[in-house]
N, C-alpha and C positions, 0 to 999 in steps of 0.2 A: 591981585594974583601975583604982583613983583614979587609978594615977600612968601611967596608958597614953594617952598623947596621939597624937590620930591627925594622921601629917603628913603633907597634903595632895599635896608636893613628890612621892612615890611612890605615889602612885596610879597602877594601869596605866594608860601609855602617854596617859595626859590633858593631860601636861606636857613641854614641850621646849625644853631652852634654847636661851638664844640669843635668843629668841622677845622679851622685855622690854626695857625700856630700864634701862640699869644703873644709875637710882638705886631701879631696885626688888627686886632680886636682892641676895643678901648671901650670900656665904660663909661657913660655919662648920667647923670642925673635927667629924668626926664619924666614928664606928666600928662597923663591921656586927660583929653577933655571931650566926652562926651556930650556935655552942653553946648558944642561950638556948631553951628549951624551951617550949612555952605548953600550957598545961591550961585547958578551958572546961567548967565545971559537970560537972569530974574526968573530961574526959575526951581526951586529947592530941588536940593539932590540928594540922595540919599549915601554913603558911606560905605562900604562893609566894615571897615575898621574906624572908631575915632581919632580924631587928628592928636597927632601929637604934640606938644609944645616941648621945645629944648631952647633958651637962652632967648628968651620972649619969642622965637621963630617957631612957627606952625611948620608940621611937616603933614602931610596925606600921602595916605598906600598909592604907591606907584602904578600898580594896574588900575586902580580907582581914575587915576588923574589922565593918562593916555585912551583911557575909554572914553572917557569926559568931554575929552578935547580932540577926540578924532584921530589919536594915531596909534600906530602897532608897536606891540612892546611883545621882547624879546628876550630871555635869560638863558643865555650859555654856559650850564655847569663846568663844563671842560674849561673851559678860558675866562670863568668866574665877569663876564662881559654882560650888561645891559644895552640892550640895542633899540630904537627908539626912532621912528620913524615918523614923521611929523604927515600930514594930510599933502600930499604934495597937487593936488585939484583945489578948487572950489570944490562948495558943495554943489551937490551934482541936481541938475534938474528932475524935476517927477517923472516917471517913465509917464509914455505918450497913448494914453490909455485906446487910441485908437490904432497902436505898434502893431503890424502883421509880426507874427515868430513863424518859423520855421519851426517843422512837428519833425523831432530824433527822439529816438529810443536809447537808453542803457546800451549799452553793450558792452563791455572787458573793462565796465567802470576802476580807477584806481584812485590812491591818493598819494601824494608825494610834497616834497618838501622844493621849494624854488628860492633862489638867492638871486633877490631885485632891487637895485640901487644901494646895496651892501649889507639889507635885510631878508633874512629870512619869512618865508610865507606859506603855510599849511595849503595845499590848492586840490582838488576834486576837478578829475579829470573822466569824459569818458569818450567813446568814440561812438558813432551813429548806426545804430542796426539795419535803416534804412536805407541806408548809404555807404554799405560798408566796402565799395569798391575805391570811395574819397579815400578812405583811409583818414580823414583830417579831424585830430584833438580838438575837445570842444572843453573850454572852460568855464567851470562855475562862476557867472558873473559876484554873487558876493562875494568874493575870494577876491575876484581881479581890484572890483571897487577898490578891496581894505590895502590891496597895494599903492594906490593911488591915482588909479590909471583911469582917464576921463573914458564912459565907455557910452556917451551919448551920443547919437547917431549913429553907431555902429550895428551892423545887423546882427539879430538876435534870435535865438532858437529856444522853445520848452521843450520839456523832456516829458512826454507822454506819463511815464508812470507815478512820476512825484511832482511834476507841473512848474519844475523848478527852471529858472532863464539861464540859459548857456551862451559861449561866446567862442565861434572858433578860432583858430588861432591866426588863422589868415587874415580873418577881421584885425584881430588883436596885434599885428605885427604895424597896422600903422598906427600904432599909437604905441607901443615900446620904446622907452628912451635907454632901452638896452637891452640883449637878449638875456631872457633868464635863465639860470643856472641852475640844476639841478642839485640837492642836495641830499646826499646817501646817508642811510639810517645807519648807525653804527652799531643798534643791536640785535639787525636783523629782520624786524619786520616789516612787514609791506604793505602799511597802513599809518595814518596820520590821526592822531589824539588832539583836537583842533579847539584850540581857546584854555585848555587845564597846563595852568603852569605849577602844580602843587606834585611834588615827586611821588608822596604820600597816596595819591588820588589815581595818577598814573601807574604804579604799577598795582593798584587795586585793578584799575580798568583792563590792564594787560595780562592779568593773570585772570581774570573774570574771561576774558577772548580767549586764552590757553585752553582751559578747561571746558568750553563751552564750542570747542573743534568741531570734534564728535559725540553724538549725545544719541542713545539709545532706549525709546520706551517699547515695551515690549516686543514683537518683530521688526518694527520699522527702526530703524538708521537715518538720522540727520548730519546733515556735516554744513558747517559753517565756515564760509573764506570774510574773514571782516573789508572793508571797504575802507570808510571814515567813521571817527567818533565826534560828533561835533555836541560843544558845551551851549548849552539851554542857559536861558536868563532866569531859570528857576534854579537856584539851590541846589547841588549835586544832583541834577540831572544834564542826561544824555542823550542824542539822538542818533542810533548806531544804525548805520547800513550796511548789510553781509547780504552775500548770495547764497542761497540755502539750498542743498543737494539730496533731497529723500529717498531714501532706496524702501519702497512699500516688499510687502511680502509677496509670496507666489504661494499659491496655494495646488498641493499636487494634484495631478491631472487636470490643470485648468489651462482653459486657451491662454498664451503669454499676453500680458497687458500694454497697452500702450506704450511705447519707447523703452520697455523691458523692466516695466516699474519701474521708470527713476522718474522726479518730476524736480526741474530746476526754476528757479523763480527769485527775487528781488525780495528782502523783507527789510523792515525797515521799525526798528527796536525803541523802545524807550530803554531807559536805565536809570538806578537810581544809586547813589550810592548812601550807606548809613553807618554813621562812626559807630564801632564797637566800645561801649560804653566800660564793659566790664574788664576789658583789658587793657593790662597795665602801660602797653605802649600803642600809639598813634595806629589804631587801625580803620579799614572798611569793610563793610559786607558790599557787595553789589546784587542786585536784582532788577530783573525784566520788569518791568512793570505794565507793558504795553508790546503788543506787535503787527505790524499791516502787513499783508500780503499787498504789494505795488500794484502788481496785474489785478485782483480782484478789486482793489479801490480804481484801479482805470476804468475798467468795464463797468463798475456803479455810475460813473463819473461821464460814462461814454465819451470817452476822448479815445482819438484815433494814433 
């Protein structure tokens, strides 16, 4: 692994030429080899892209190699920066399958961006329905893990509707070897696209959420507030959580319906996206391909 240099120039969809002024671009001679094979602590790995050879030196895609090896990777357009945050834990022990959690609900779920130890990190916040006189932020323990923060023995809460382990912050402040930083989205929206570093893909995903606001089939009215998009180990796929607002019909002279016909609720989306083949330049279609209502899979599930 000494002689594996990670080249920046292939990193998904981060880079595009054309984009610099030409005395900072250089050309080299250089040769994919798809025959070349990789083994990681003996045990084959797969690639998305083949490695490259330049001047007998192997290179591998950069997001390929920080996945591999356990840490968060980083590309800031604006300040043309790769950021690169190494596993700063051990690997972490098996959760304790005899762990009591603590049962919170959804509530004003958000997502936001946090600057920890000089890296940026996508994070899924929400606050407790149960307990909503705490008032206290409860954090996606995947999200904390990929920061690097040991979060064994700390107490831990599921989220009734999606069954997922949360962390409050109270917990989480004795193990911070800094306090996090917020980081503001600069084009406005108020949601985090978590794991897609491909510009291309992004604003396929972001205009697929634009349009998919408000949506109307015949009387009834949808409106959609996005949450997170978080990227699937499959292939352009997504798994999008929005809170959805239905305004049913009324029908005249009928008694007024429950809450005045509106019904709000938690859903939780597949996506998919699919390159537009026929057009001439780099595009996507996106589609739903899946949707859970949260509350109807709890109540199957009879969780409290």
């Amino acid at each position: 692994m000494k002689r594996v240099a990670a080249l920046a120039a292939i990193i998904s969809g981060a880079f595009a030429a054309g984009v610099y002024a030409e005395d900072v671009l250089q050309r080299v001679d250089a040769y994919l080899r798809p025959d070349f094979n990789l083994v990681l602590d003996g045990e084959p790995v797969k690639l998305s892209e083949s490695p490259l050879v330049y001047k007998d030196k192997s290179y591998l895609p950069l997001a390929d190699l920080t996945r591999l090896l356990g840490a968060n990777l980083l590309w800031r357009e604006d300040t043309k920066t790769i950021y690169i945050n190494s596993r700063i834990n051990p690997e972490q022990k098996p959760e304790d399958s005899n762990q009591e959690y603590e049962s919170i609900e959804l509530s004003d779920p958000y997502s936001i961006t946090l600057k920890y130890l000089g890296a940026e990190y996508p994070m899924l916040l929400t606050y407790n329905k149960k307990n909503l006189s705490a008032y206290v932020p409860y954090y996606r323990e995947t999200d904390v893990k990929r920061m690097g923060i040991d979060t064994s023995g700390l107490k831990k809460a599921r989220e009734r509707l999606t069954g997922v382990v949360y962390i409050n912050e109270q917990e989480l402040k004795k193990r911070w070897r800094q306090n996090p930083e917020q980081v503001y989205s600069t084009n406005g929206d108020n949601y985090i696209i978590n794991g897609e570093v491909s510009p291309k893909k992004i604003d396929a995903l972001r205009t697929y959420i634009k349009n998919s606001q408000m949506l109307k089939y015949g009387e009834m009215v949808f409106y959609q507030k996005a949450v997170i998009i978080d990227k699937r180990e499959e292939e352009d796929e997504y798994d999008y959580l929005f809170h959805e607002t239905v305004q049913l019909p009324v029908a005249p002279n009928s008694p007024p319906p429950p809450n005045g016909g509106v019904v709000k609720r938690f859903m939780l989306g597949r996506v998919k996206l699919t390159k537009n083949n026929a057009s001439s330049e780099l595009s996507y279609t996106v589609n739903m391909i899946d949707r859970i209502d949260l509350q109807e899979e709890a109540n199957k599930r009879g969780t409290r």
